[in-house]
N, C-alpha and C positions, 0 to 999 in steps of 0.2 A: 269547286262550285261557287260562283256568286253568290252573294247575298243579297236577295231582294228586298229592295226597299219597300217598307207597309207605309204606306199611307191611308190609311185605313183609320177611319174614326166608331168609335163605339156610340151606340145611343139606346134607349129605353122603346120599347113599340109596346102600345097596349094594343092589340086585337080580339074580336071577341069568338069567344070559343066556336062558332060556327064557321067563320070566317078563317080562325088558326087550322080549325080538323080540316078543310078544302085546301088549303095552301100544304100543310104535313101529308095529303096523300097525293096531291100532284107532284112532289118533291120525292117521295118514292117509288112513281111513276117513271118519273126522268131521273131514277139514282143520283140524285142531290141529297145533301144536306137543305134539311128546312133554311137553315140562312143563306144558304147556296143558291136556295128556291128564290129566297126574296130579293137576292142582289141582282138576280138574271131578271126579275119582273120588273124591278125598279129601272135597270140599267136599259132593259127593251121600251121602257116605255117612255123614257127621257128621249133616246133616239128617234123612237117613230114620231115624238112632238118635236123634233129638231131644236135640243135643250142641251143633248149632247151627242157631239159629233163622232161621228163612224171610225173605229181604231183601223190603222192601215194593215193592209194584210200582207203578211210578210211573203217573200215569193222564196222558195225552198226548190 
């Protein structure tokens, strides 16, 4: 197996407790991990503001 490159940067997020218990129970709503939760909302919403462009889909 490959080894996938992380590119992936750490950072600090304060959110406040009402806003974390929403985000921790849509996340196991959609069986995510809470930071699984936050990478899919950040990542959908860079998209639909056309900040980051669409991954191509692979054809299988």
């Amino acid at each position: 197996m490959a080894k996938k490159e992380s590119s992936n940067k750490s950072f600090v997020l304060r959110v406040d407790a009402e806003t974390m218990d929403a985000i921790e129970k849509w996340a196991a709503d959609e069986f995510r991990s809470t930071n699984g939760q936050l990478q899919w909302i950040i990542t959908e919403a860079l998209r639909k503001s056309g900040r980051l462009k669409k991954k191509k889909e692979s054809k299988e």
